[in-house]
C-alpha positions, 0 to 999 in steps of 0.5 A: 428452425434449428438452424435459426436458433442456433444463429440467434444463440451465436449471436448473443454469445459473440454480441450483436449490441448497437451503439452510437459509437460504430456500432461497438455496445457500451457493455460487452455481450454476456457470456455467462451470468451468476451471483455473488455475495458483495460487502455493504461497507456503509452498514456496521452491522453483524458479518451476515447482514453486511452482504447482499447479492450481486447479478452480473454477467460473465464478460471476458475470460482469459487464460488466467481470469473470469470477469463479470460485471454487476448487471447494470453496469457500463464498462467499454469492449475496449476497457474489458479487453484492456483489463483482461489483457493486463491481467493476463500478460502483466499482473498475473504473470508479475506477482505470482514470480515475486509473491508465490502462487495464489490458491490454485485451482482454490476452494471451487476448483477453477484455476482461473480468479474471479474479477467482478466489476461493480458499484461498491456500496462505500457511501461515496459521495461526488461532492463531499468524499475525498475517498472511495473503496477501489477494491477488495478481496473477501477472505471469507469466500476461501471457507466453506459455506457454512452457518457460521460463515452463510455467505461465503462465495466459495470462490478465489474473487476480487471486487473492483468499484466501477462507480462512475461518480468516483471518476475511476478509469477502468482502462487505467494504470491506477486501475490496474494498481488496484487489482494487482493490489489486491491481487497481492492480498490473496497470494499473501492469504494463500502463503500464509493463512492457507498453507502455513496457517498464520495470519501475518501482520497487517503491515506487512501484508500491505507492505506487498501490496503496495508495492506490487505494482511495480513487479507489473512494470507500472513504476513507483508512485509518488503519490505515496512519496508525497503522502510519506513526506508529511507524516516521515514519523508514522510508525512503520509496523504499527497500523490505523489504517490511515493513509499515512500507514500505507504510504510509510509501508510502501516506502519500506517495501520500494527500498526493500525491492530496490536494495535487498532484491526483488525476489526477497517477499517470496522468500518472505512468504516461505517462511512460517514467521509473521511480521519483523520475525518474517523479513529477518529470517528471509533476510537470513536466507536470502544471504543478506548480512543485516537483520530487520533492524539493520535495514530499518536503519539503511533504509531511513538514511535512504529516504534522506538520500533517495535515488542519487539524482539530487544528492550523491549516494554516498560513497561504498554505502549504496545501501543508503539509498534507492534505485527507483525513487527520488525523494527531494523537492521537484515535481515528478510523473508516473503511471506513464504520465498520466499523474504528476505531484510535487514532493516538498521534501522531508525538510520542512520549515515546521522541522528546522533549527528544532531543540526539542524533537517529537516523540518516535514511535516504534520503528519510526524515523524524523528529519529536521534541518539546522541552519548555520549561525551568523559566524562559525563553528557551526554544530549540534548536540545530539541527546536521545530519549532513550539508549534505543534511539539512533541519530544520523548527521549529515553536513550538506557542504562537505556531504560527510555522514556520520551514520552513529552519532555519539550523544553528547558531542557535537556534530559540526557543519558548514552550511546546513546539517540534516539530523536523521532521528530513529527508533528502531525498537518495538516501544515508543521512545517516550519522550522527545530528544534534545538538540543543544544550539548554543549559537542560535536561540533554540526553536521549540516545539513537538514532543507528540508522536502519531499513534505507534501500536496497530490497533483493532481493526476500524469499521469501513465507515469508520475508516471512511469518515476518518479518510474523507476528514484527512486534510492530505486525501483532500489535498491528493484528490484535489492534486490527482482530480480524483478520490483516495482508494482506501483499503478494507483489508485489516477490516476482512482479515478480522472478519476471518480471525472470528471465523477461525476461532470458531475452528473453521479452516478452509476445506481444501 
């Protein structure tokens, strides 16, 4: 009889599941079983009444992971074994050397994270959501389990939406995308809001994230250079949680990795600063000889130049451009071929022969193209709003750039000149510049900025209608065949404000 037993448990621990698909089961056999603490991210309600419990089984771990699946949920052997695999030999191993150390072994005493595959609760729907919550991490879970804090899971854990509706793949790279992404949120957590007790700026912490996966060899994504090109004037620190903010983020943070060093976050992350304060003292340590400010300025210059395929980099300046991402029009594939999109460029017809330019935001930047008169010389005459703001002209016959331009005087060009407008200063500029165009009858118009200060984070439904109602989620979900993750973290990060001003501080 103790033998029998015994082969019966073995069989259920090792699984014994029949499938029409040689005899693999479609969910692998539980290992383990538990219960989480998940968010309903449709209810606008109290912190305490927006969780509700998940059952899942333990179905894979790994030398660096524990993943579970919601009980009732399908994911393949194969895919599990694939998302361990990842986990263990790519995005673990890949984000500790560029960020630092996650919470190790954390608040319950497991040097391993928790991966919970489930049906996020975001409200999405198959035939109207342009948009879906791929993932999240749930600061609240690194505190104790408290009155103030009663649904805490006392436990390093990421949450990964398996929702079959929303076409996700959890075998792919996209997927793999989300939990390094997140993944990069606990690292930043434990860096700064554990070990040196700030909360850095939103911006930032995204910053890393979305560039994360390129430290797991995923490459960049040019779904967030398509989504960059049509808003370039999206303020770079402020924050409303759009997907126009992760895009001009990502860009920032893919020049940064390119240009000033891989190892340049981490150094981030050692020091006690938040936000602009942060980049400019790393930039100090890491021996680099421009400040924030500095860089801002190269980096808007290399977002006109990209990686030097179409246009030269200019020369003694490679500063002015990136080794990984091309910016110019032309159709374009990553995540190993599976995505392709199509890049408009930064020109548009909307932003050519331009006399009045839109109002920039802080830490912002434009590109407007002019186009020669009928009959030479051809030039622009350049005036800011205000002394903060900077123009870069560049004639694309000669290929001539001049990096400061002087208000007032003309800049000349022979067969299209490019004018980069920037405002690297933390206030808005007020109101538009001025192009003077004495050989052309002037093309008027802009004069609005996009929203530049961050702002109190917005609800998850709030975040999700605004989302699925965005014109480009639409055209991206259209051009990929699948939704838009969106991220719920400035959301959390304030759920943890509150929870800290209560005096509350992680107990380990």
């Amino acid at each position: 009889m103790k033998i029998l037993l015994a082969l019966w448990c073995l069989a259920v621990l090792c699984g014994c599941g029949s499938s029409d698909n040689g005899g693999s089961s479609t969910t692998p056999a539980p290992l383990a079983s538990g219960s989480f603490w998940a968010v309903d991210f449709t209810s606008s309600a109290s912190s305490a009444t927006a969780y509700y419990p998940v059952n899942a089984t333990k179905v894979a771990e790994g030398s660096h992971c524990q993943i579970f699946l919601e009980q009732g949920g399908a994911v393949s052997p194969q895919a599990i074994e694939a998302l361990r695999s990842e986990f263990d030999n790519a995005i673990y191993p890949g984000l500790v050397a560029a960020f630092g150390s996650e919470p190790n072994p954390g608040i319950d005493g497991d040097p391993k994270l928790y991966i919970l595959l489930l049906n996020v609760r975001d409200g999405f729907n198959p035939t109207s959501s342009a948009s879906f919550i791929a993932g999240y991490f749930d600061p609240l879970s690194e505190f104790a389990l408290t009155a103030q804090n009663p649904n805490s899971n006392q436990k390093e854990i990421l949450f990964l939406n398996i929702n079959p509706a929303t076409g996700v793949d959890p075998a792919s790279i996209s997927f793999f995308e989300t939990i390094a992404h997140e993944f990069q949120h606990v690292i930043h957590w434990e860096q700064k809001a554990h070990q040196r007790n700030v909360l850095d700026d939103t911006w930032l912490d995204e910053a890393m994230s979305t560039v994360a996966r390129t430290y797991c060899g995923y490459g960049p994504d040019y779904s967030q250079v398509l989504t960059y090109q049509h808003a370039p004037a999206d303020s770079l620190t402020g924050w409303n949680n759009t997907l126009e903010d992760y895009a001009v983020v990502y860009m920032w943070a893919q020049y940064f990795k390119d240009r000033v060093g891989s190892g340049i976050f981490r150094t981030m992350l050692q020091n006690s600063q938040t936000g602009i304060d942060s980049v400019s003292a790393a930039l100090a340590a890491a021996g680099y000889p421009k400040d924030f400010t500095g860089t801002f300025r190269d980096w808007a210059v290399a977002n006109y130049v990209g990686n030097g395929t179409t246009v030269p980099v200019p020369q003694n300046n490679p500063a002015w451009s990136y080794l990984s991402i091309n910016t110019w029009p032309g159709s374009y594939t990553f995540n190993d071929g599976q995505d392709r999109v199509t890049l408009p460029g930064l020109f548009p017809l909307s932003r050519q022969d331009r006399s009045t330019l839109d109002v920039l935001g802080q830490w912002s930047v434009n590109y407007y193209s002019y186009t020669p008169s009928p009959s030479p010389p051809h030039a622009v005459t350049w005036s800011p709003a205000n002394p903060a703001e900077k123009g870069t002209f560049v004639d694309a016959g000669s290929g001539s750039l001049t990096f400061d331009m002087t208000a007032g005087t003309p800049a000349s060009f022979t067969t299209t000149g490019y004018l980069i407008a920037q405002n690297p200063s933390g206030t808005s500029s007020g109101s538009g510049a001025s192009v003077i165009r004495n050989e052309l009858a002037p093309v008027t118009g802009g004069g609005a900025a996009l929203p530049a200060a961050e702002t109190a984070s917005m609800t998850p439904p709030q975040i999700l209608h605004a989302a699925n109602g965005n014109p480009l989620a639409r055209k991206l979900a259209t051009l990929t065949g699948r939704p838009q993750p969106v991220s719920v973290h400035a959301f959390l990060r304030e759920r943890e404000k509150a929870l800290r001003a209560t005096g509350a501080r992680p107990p380990f």
